[in-house]
Backbone as numpy.savetxt, mean C-alpha at the origin, in Angstrom:
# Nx Ny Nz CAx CAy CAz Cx Cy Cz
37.58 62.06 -18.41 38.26 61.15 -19.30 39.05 60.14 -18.48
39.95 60.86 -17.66 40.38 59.38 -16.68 39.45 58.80 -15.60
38.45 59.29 -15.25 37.35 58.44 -14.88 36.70 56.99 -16.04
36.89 57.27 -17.16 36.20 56.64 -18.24 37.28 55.84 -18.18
38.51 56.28 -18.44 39.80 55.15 -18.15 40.26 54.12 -17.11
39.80 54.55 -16.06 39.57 53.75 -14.95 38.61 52.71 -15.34
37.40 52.77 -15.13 36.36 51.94 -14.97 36.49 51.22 -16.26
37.29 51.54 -17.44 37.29 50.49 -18.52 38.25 49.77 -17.97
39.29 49.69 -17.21 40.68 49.18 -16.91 39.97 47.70 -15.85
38.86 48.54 -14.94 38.36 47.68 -13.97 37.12 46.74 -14.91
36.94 47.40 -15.54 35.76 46.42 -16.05 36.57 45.03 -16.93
37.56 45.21 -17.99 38.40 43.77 -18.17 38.93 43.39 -17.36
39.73 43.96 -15.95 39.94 43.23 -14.88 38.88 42.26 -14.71
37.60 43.04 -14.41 36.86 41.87 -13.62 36.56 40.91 -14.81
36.47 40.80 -15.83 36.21 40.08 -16.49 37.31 39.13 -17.03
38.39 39.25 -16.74 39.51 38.58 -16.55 39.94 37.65 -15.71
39.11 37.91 -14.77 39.30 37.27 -13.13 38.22 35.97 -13.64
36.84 36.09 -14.11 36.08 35.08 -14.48 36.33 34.08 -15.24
37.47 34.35 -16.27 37.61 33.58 -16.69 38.89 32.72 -16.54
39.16 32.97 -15.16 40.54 32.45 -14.64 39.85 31.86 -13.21
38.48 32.09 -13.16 38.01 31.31 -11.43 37.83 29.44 -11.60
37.88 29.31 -10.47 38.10 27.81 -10.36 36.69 26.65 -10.60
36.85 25.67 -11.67 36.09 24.62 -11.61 36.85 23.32 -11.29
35.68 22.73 -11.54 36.27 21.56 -11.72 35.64 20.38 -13.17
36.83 19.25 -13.20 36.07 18.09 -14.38 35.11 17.61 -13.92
33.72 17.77 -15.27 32.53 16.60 -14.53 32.81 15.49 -14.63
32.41 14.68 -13.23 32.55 13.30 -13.25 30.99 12.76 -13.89
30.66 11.68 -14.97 29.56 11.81 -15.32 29.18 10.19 -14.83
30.50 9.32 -14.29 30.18 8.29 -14.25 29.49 8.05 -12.11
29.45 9.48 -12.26 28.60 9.32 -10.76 27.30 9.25 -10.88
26.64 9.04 -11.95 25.48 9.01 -11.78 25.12 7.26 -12.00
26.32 6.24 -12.17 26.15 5.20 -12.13 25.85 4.82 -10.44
26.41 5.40 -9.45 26.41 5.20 -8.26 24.56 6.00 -7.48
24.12 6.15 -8.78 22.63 7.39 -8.21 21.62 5.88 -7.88
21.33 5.95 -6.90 19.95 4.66 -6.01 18.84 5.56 -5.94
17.70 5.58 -6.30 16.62 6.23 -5.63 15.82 4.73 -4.88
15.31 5.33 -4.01 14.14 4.68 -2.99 13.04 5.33 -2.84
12.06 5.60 -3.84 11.31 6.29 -3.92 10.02 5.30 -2.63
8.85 6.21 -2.26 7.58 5.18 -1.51 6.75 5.57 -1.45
5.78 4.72 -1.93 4.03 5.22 -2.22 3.54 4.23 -1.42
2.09 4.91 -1.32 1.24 4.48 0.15 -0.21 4.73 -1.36
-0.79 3.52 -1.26 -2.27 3.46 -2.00 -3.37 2.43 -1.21
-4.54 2.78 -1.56 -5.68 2.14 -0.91 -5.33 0.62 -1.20
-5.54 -0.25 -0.52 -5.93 -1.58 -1.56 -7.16 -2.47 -1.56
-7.87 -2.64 -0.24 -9.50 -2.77 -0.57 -10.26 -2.01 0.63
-11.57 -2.29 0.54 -12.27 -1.34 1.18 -13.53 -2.07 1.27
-14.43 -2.05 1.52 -16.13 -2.63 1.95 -16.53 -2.36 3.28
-18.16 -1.96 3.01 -18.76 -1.85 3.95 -19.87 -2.71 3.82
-20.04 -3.72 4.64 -21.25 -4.28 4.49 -22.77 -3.98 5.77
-23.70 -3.83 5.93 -24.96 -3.71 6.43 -25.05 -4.83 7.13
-25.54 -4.77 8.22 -26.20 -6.09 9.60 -27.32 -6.98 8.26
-28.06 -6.31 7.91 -29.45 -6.64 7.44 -28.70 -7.94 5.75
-27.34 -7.50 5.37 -27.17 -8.20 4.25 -26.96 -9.38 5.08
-25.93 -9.55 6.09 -25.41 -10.31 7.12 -26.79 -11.72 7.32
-27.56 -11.28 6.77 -28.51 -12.88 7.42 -27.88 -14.53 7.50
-28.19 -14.55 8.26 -27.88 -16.18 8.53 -28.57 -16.64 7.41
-28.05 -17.84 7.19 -28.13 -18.38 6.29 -27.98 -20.46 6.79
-27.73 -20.35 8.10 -27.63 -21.76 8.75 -26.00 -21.97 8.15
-25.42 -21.58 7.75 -23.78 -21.75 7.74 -23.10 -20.36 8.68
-21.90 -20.69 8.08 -20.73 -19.64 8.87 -19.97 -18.84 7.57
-20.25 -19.66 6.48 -19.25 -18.23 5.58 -20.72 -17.85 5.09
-20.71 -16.59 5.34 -21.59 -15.60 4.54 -21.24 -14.97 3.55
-20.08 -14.47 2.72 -19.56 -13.91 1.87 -18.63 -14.41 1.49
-18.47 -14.20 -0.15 -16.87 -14.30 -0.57 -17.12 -13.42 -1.78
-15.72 -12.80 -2.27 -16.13 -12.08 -2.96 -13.98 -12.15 -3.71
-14.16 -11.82 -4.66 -12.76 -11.55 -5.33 -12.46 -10.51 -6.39
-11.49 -9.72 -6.60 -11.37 -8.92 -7.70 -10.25 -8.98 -8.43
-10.11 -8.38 -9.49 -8.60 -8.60 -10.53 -7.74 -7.67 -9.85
-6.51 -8.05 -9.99 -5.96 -7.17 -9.13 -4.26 -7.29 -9.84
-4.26 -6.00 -10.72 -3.34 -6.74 -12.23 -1.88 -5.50 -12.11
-1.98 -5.68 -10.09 -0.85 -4.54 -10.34 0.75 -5.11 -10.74
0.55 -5.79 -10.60 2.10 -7.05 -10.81 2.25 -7.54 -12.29
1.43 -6.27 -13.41 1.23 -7.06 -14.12 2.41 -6.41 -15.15
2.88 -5.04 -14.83 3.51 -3.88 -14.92 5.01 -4.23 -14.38
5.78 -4.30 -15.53 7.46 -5.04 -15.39 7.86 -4.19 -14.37
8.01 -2.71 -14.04 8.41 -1.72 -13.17 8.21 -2.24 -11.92
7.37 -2.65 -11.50 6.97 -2.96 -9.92 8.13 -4.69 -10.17
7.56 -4.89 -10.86 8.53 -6.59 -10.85 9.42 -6.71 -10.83
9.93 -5.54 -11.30 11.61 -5.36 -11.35 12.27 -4.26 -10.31
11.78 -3.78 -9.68 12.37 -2.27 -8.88 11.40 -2.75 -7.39
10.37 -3.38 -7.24 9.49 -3.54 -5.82 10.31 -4.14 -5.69
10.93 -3.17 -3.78 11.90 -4.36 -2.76 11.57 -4.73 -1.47
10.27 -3.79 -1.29 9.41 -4.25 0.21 8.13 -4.15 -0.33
6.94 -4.69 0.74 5.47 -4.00 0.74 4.77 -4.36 2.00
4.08 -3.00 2.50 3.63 -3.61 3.94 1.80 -3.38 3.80
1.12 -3.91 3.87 -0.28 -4.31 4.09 -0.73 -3.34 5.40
-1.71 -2.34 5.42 -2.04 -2.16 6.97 -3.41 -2.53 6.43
-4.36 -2.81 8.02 -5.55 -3.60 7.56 -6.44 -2.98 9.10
-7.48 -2.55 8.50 -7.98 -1.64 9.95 -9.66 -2.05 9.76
-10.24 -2.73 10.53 -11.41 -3.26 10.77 -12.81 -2.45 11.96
-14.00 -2.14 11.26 -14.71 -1.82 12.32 -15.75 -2.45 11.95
-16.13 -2.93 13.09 -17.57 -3.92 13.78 -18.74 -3.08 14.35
-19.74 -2.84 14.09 -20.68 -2.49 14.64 -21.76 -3.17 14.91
-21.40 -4.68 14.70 -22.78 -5.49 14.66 -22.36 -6.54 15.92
-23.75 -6.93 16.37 -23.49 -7.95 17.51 -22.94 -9.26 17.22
-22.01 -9.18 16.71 -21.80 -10.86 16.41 -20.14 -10.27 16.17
-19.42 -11.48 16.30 -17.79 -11.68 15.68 -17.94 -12.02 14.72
-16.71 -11.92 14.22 -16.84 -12.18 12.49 -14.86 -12.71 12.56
-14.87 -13.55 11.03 -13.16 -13.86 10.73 -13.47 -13.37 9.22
-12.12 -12.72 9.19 -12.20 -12.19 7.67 -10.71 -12.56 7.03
-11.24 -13.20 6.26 -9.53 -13.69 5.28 -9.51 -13.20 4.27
-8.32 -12.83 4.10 -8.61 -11.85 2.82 -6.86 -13.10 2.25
-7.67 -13.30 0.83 -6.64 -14.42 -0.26 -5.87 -13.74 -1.22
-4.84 -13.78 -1.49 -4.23 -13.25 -2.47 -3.86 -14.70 -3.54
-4.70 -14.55 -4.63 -4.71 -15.53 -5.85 -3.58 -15.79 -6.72
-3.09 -16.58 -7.16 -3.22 -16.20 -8.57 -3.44 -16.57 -9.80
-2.84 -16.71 -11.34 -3.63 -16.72 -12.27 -4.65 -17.75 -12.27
-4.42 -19.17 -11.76 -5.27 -20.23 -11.55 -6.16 -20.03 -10.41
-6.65 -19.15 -9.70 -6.97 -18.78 -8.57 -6.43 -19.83 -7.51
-5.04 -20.02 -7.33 -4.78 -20.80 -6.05 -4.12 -19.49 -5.41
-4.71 -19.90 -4.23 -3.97 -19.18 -2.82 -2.41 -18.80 -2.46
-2.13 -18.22 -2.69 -0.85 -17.76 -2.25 0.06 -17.34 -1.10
-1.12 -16.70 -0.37 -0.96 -15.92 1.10 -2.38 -15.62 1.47
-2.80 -15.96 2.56 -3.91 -16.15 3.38 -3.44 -15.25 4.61
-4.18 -13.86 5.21 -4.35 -12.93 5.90 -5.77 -13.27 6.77
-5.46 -13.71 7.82 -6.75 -13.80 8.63 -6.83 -12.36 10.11
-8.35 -11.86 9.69 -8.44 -11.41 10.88 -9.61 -11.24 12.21
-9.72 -11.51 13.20 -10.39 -12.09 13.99 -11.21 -10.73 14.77
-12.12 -10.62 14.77 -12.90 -9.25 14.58 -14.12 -9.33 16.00
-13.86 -9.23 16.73 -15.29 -9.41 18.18 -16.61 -8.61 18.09
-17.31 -9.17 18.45 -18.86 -8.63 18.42 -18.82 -7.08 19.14
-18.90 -6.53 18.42 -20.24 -5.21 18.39 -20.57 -5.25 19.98
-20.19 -4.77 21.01 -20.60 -4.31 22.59 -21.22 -3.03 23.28
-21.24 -1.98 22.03 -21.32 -1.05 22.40 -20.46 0.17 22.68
-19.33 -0.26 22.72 -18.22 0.83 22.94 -17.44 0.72 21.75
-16.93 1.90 20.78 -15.92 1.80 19.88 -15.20 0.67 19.14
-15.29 -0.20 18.13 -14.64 -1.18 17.93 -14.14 -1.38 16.63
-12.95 -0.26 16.52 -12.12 -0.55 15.60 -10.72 -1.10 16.12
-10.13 -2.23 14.72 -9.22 -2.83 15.36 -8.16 -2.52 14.13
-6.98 -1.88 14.52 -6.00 -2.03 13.89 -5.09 -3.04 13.81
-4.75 -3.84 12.88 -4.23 -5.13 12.99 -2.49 -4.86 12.39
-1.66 -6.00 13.31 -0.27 -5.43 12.54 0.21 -5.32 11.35
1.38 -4.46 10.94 1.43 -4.11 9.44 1.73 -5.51 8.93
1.43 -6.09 7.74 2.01 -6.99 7.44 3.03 -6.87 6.31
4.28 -7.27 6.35 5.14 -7.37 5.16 5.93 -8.16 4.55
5.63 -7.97 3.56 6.45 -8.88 2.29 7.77 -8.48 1.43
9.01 -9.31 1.79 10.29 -9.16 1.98 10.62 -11.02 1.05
11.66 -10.81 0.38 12.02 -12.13 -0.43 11.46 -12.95 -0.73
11.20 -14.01 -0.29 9.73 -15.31 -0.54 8.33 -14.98 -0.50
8.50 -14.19 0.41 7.05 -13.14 0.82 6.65 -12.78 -0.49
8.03 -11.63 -0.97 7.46 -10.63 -2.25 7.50 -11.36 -2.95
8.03 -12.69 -3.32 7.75 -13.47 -4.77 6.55 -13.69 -4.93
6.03 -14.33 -3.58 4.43 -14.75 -3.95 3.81 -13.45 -4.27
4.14 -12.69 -3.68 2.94 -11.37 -3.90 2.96 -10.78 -5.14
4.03 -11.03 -5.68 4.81 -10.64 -7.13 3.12 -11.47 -8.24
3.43 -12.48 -7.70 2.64 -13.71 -8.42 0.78 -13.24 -8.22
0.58 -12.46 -7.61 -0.75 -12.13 -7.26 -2.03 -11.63 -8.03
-2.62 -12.11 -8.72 -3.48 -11.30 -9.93 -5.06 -11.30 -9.59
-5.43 -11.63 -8.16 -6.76 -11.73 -7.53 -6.25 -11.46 -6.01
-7.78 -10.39 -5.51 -7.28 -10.54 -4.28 -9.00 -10.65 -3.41
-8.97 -11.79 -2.66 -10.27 -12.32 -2.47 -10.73 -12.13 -0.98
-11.91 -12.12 -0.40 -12.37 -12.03 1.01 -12.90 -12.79 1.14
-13.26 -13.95 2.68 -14.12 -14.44 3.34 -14.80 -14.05 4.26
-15.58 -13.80 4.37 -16.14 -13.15 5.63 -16.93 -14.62 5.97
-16.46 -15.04 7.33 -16.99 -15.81 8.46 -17.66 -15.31 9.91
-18.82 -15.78 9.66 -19.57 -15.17 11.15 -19.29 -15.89 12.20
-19.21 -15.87 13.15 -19.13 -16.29 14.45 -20.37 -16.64 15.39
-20.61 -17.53 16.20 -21.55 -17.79 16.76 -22.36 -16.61 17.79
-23.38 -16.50 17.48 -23.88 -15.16 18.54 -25.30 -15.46 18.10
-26.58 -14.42 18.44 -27.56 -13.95 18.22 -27.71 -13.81 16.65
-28.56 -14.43 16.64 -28.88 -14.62 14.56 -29.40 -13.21 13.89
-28.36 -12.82 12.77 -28.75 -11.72 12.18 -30.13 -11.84 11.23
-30.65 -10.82 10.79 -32.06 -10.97 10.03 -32.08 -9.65 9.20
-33.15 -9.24 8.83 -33.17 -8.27 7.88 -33.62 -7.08 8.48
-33.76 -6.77 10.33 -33.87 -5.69 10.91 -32.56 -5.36 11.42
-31.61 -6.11 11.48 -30.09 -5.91 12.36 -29.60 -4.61 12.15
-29.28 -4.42 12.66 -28.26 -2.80 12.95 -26.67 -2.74 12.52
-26.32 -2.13 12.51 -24.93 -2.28 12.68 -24.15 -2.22 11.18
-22.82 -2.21 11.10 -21.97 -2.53 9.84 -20.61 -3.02 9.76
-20.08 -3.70 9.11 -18.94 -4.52 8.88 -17.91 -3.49 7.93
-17.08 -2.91 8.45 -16.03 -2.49 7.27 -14.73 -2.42 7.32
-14.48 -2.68 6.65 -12.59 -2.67 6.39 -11.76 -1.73 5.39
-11.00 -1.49 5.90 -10.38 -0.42 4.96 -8.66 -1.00 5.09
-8.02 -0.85 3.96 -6.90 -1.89 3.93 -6.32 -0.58 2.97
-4.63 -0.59 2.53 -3.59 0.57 2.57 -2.51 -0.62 2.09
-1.92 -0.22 0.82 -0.33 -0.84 0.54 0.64 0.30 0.59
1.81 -0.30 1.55 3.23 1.28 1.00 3.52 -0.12 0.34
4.26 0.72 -0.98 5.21 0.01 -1.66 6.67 0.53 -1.34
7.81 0.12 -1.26 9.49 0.50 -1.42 9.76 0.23 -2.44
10.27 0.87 -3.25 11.48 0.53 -4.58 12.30 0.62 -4.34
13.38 0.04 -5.00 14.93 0.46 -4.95 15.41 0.67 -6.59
15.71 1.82 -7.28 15.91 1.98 -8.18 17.35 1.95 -8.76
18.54 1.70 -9.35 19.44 1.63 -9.85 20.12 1.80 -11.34
């Protein structure tokens, strides 16, 4: 019986103590001070083209090509995008140089930002070229903001005339990080 008296004595103790332990007031206006910077990394174009499509043609642009490109079209990015960097990685396997511009449009298809990259003939040894990141920061991101086409030139370079036995392949593979700043 005074065992039973005890442990009832300790058991409202401890439960006495809980409701006398220490908090504190929520502050709720800290979540006005909450920034996220969230960052995504997505493909943004890609092609492989064949030696054999490559035929001369007695000019120098052999290709152009454009697509819709309606990511700016989405208030979130327009309003919260505060950087964006372009990586752009090129491999040549064909005997010839090539220039590749890649256009960023917009709604009227005028040019906005013009990306050129200068690509050397096919030698035989390994020839991929990583080109520097490119990024768009204030004036930069406005135009890019403005962007609703994003177009390629492919220009050949003087060499040995391609035909419909040529070897080789042209491809590019291109990557956007985006930055937000959220508030």
């Amino acid at each position: 019986m005074k065992l039973n008296c005890i442990n009832s004595i300790l058991k409202i103790f401890a439960v006495a103590i809980l409701f006398i332990s220490c908090s504190s007031d929520l502050d709720f206006d800290q979540t006005k001070d909450l920034k996220l910077e969230p960052v995504f990394v997505a493909n943004l174009a890609y092609f492989d083209v064949p030696a054999n499509e490559l035929a001369d043609n007695g000019g120098n642009q052999i290709g152009y090509d454009s697509r819709y490109f309606d990511v700016f079209k989405k208030q979130f990015l327009r309003d919260y995008l505060s950087k964006a960097e372009f990586d752009v990685e090129i491999e040549n396997t064909i005997a010839r140089g090539f220039v590749i511009n890649m256009l960023l449009l917009n709604s009227q298809d005028q040019i906005l930002i013009t990306q050129t990259f200068s690509v050397p003939a096919y030698n035989g040894t390994p020839n991929v070229i990583k080109f520097p990141t490119e990024v768009f920061e204030n004036q930069r991101l406005e135009l890019l903001k403005q962007t609703e086409r994003i177009g390629f030139v492919v220009l050949m370079m003087s060499g040995t005339p391609l035909d419909q036995n040529s070897l080789g392949n042209l491809k590019l593979r291109s990557s956007a990080t985006a930055y937000f700043e959220i508030q």
